[in-house]
C-alpha positions in Angstrom: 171.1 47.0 60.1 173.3 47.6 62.9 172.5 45.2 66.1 172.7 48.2 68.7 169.7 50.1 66.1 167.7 46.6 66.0 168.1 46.4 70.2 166.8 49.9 69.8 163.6 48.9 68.0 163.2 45.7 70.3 162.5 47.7 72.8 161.2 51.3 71.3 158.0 52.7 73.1 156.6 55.6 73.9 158.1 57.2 76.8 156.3 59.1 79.9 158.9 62.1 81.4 160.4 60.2 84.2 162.5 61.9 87.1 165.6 60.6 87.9 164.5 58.9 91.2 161.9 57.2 89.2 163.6 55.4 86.7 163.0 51.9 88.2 160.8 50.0 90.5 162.2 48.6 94.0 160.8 45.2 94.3 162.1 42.6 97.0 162.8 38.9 96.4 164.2 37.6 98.8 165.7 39.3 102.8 168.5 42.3 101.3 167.5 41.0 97.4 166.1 43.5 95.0 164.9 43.5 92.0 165.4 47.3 90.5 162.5 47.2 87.4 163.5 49.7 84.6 160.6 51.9 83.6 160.2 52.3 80.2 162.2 54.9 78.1 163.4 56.1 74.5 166.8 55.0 75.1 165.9 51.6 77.2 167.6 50.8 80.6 168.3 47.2 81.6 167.2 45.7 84.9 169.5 45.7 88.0 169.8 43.1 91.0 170.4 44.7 94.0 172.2 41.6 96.7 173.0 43.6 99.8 175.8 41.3 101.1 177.5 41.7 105.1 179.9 44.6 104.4 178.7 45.7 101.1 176.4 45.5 98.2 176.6 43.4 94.5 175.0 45.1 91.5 173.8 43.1 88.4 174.0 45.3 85.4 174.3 48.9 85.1 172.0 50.1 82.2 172.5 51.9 79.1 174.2 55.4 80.3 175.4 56.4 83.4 172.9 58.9 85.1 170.9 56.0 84.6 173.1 54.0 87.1 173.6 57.2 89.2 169.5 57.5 89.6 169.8 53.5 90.7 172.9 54.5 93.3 170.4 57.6 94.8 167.9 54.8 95.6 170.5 52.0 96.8 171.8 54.6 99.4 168.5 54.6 100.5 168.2 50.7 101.0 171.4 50.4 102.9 174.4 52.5 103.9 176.8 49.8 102.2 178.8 50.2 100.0 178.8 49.2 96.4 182.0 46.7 96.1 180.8 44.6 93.3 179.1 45.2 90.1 178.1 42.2 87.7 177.9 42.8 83.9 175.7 39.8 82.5 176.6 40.6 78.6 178.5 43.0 76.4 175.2 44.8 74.9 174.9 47.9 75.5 172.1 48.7 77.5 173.5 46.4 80.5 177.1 47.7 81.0 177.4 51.6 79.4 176.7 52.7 83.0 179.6 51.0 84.6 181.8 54.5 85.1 179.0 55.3 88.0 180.1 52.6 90.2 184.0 53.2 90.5 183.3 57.4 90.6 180.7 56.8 93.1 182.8 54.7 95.6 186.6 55.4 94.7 187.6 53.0 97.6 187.0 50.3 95.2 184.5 48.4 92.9 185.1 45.3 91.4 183.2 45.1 88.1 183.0 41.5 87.0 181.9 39.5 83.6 183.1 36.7 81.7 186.6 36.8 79.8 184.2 36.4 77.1 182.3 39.9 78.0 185.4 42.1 78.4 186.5 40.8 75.2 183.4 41.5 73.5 183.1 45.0 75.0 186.8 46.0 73.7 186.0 44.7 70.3 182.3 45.1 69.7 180.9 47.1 71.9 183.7 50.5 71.8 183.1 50.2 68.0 179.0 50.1 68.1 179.5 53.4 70.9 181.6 55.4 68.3 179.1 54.3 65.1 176.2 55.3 67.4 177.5 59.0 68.5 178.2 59.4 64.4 174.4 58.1 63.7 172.6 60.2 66.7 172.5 63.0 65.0 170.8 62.0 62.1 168.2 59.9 64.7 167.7 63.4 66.3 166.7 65.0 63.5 164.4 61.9 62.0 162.1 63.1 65.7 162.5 66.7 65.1 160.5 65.8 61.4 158.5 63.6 63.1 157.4 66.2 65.6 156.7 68.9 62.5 153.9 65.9 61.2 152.5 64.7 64.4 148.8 65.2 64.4 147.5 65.3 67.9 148.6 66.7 71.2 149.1 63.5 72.7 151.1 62.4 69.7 153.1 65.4 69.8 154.3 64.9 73.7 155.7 62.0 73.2 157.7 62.9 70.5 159.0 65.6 72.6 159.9 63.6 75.4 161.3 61.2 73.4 163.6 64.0 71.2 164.5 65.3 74.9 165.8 61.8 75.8 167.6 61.4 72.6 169.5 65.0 72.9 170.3 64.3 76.8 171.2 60.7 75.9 173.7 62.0 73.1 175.4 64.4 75.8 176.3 62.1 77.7 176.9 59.0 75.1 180.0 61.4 74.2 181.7 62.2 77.2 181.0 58.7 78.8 184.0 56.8 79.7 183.8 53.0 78.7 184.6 51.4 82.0 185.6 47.5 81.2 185.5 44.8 84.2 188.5 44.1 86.3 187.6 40.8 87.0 186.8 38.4 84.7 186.8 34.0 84.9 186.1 31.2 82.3 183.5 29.1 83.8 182.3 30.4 87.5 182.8 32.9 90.0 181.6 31.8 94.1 181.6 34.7 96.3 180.8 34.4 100.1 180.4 37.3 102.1 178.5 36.1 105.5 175.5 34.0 105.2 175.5 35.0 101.5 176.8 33.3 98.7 176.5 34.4 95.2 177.1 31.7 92.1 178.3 33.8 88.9 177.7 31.5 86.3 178.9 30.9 82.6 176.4 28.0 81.7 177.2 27.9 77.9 176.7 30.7 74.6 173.3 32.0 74.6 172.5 35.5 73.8 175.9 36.5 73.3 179.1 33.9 73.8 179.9 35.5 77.3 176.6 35.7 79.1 176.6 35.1 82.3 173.5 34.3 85.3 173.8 34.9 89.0 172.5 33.0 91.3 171.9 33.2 94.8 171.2 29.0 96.2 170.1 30.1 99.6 167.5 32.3 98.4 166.6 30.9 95.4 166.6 33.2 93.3 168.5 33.6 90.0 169.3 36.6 87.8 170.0 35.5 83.8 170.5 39.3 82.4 168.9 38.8 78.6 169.8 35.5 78.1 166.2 35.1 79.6 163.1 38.1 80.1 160.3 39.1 80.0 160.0 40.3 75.8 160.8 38.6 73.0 164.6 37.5 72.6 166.2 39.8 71.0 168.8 37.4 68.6 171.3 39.6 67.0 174.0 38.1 68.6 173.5 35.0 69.7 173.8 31.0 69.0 170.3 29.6 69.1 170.9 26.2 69.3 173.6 26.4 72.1 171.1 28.8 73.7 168.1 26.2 74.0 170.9 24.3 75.9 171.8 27.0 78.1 168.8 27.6 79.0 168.5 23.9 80.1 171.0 23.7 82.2 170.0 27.2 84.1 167.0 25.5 84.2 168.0 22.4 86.3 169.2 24.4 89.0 167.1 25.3 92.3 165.1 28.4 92.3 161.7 30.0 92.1 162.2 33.8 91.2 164.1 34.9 87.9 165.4 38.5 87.2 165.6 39.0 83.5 167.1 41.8 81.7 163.9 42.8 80.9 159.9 42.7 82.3 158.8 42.4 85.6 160.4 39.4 88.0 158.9 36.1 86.8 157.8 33.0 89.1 159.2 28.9 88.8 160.5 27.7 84.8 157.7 28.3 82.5 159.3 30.8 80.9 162.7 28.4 80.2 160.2 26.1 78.4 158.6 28.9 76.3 161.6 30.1 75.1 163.5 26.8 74.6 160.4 25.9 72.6 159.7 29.0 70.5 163.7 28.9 69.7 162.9 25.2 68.5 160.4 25.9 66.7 162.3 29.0 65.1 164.8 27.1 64.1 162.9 24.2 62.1 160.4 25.8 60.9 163.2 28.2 59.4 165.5 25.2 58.4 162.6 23.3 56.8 162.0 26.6 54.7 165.5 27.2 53.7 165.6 23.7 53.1 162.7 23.9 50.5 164.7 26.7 48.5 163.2 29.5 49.9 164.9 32.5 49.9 165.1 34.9 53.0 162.0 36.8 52.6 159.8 33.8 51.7 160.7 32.3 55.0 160.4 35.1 56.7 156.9 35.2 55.4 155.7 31.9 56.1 157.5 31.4 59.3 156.0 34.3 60.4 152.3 33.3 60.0 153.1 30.3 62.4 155.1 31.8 64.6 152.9 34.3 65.4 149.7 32.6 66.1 151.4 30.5 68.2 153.7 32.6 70.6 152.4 36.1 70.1 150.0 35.8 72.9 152.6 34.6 75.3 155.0 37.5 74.3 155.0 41.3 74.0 152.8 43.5 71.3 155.6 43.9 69.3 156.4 40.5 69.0 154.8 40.0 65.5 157.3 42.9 64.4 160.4 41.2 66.1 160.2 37.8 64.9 161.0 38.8 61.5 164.2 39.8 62.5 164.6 36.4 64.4 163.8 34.4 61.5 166.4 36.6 59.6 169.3 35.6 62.7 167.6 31.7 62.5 168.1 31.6 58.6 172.0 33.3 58.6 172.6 31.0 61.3 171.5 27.7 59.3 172.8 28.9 55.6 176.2 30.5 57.0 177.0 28.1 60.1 179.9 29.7 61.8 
C-alpha cells in the first residue's frame, strides 16, 4: 500500500463542514509564538508554528494543499501586519509541505522556504511521484464515497459521507493545478536565524520519521516545534528508521524547553511524550525482532505483537491506535528482515 494512502488512514476521521477561517485553532506559547491547531478533516492538514520575528514572520509547515495555507495566511494577517519571509518545511510528507505555493504568491517580495538538503531531495524524488500516483488514484477514492453514500443507513451517517465526498472532489481540483513549490534554502546539520531578540535553531538532530526531518526551536522561549517526528497520535512509520529515531528523539530531548508543537494533536507540556515514544518504538522493535527471530512470519507477529502492544500503549495513544500498530509492526519487521 502506498505510504501517502497509509498517512491517509493514520489520520482518517469523520469530518465536520469547516469554513476556511476555521480550519485551525490560534493558540499562544510564548510572546508573538503560535501554535496554529489543524481541525480535523477528510484530507488532514498538518500543524503550523506561527514565530512573529522583528520585521517579519517564520512559518513551520504549510499543510496538505494550498487553500489550506491560504485560510492560515487570512488569520496571520490578523495577528500581525508582517510579512511572511520564512517558511519551514519539517519533512517531505505530504501533508506538511503541498501548501508551500501560498507563501511565495502571497508575498512576491520574497519568501524563503527552508528544509534539510535531505527534504528537498526527498520532495523531487518521492514526493512529485506520490502527487502524480495520487491525482491518478482520486478518482477511483471519489467514487469508493459516492457507493458508500448509496449504503449509508442513517442521516447522520450520510452527512458525513457527503462532507467528506465534498472535500475529496475540492481536494482533487486543486491537487491538479497545484504547483509543487520546493525550498530555496536548504543546510546539512543546522540553520541559526536572529532577527531582534529572536533567535530561531533549525535543527537536523539525526533520521527519524523520514532521513531529513528537521525541529525548530526557539531557546529563549523554550519552546520547540518537532513537525511529525514527534505528536500527538500514534507515529505514523512508513518512512522512517526506528532505531535512529529513538536516538533522535533523545537528543531533542536533552535540550531546554517546556512546550512541543507536533505535527499533529494539541501543544503538549515538558518530555513525557519523548519517553512514551522512545519506549513504545523499543518495545516495537523487540518484541517484533524476538518474533521474527522465533520464525514467525509477518502476520504471526503482527498478531502477537499486537496483543501486547496494545494493552500497553493504546490508552496513552489515539482510538485508532490498535488499527495503526499493525502497520508499525509491518515497518518494524521489514526493517529488521531487510536492514537497509
Amino acid at each position: 500500500m502506498k505510504s501517502r494512502f497509509l498517512l491517509l488512514i493514520l489520520f482518517l476521521l469523520p469530518a465536520p463542514c469547516l469554513a476556511a477561517d476555521e480550519l485551525f485553532d490560534i493558540k499562544p506559547m510564548a510572546d508573538g509564538v503560535y501554535a496554529a491547531i489543524s481541525k480535523t478533516a477528510y484530507k488532514v492538514n498538518c500543524n503550523a508554528a506561527i514565530i512573529i520575528l522583528s520585521d517579519s514572520v517564520l512559518i513551520v509547515d504549510t499543510h496538505s494543499k494550498p487553500s489550506a495555507a491560504r485560510a492560515l495566511i487570512d488569520q496571520i494577517k490578523k495577528l500581525t501586519p508582517k510579512p511572511v519571509k520564512y517558511v519551514v518545511n519539517t519533512h517531505f510528507h505530504w501533508d506538511h509541505y503541498q501548501g508551500n505555493e501560498a507563501y511565495p504568491s502571497s508575498w512576491p517580495a520574497g519568501v524563503e522556504i527552508i528544509s534539510s538538503e535531505a527534504t528537498r531531495q526527498n520532495i523531487q524524488r518521492l514526493g512529485i511521484p506520490r502527487v502524480k500516483n495520487e491525482i491518478i488514484t482520486m478518482p477511483q477514492e471519489i467514487a469508493n464515497l459516492k457507493k458508500d453514500l448509496e449504503k449509508a443507513s442513517s442521516a447522520e451517517q450520510k452527512k458525513t459521507i457527503e462532507e467528506n465526498l465534498r472535500q475529496a472532489e475540492a481536494y482533487f481540483g486543486e491537487l491538479k493545478s497545484m504547483q509543487v513549490t520546493l525550498p530555496t534554502m536548504t543546510f546539512d546539520r543546522s540553520l541559526i536565524l536572529r532577527r531582534g531578540p529572536r533567535t530561531v535553531e533549525v535543527l537536523w538532530l539525526g533520521r527519524a520519521h523520514t532521513d531529513g526531518d528537521v525541529f525548530v526551536f526557539l531557546p529563549n522561549e523554550k519552546v520547540i516545534v518537532t513537525g511529525d517526528a514527534l505528536h500527538g497520535w500514534t507515529p505514523f512509520m512508513g518512512d522512517s528508521y526506528p532505531y535512529d529515531w529513538i536516538q533522535t528523539l533523545d537528543a531533542a530531548e536533552k535540550l531546554d524547553f517546556n512546550l512541543v508543537l507536533g505535527g499533529h494533536g494539541d501543544v503538549m507540556h515538558g518530555k513525557l511524550r519523548f519517553e512514551l515514544w522512545k519506549q513504545y518504538f523499543q518495545d516495537l522493535m523487540d518484541q517484533t525482532a524476538a518474533a521474527y527471530a522465533q520464525g514467525d512470519s509477518l502476520e504471526q507477529a503482527q498478531k502477537s505483537v499486537s496483543v501486547s502492544l496494545t494493552k500497553k500503549y493504546a490508552p496513552q495513544f489515539d482510538p485508532n491506535f490498535p488499527k495503526n500498530v499493525t502497520s508499525n509492526i509491518t515497518k518494524a519487521y521489514h526493517v529488521i528482515a531487510f536492514p537497509r
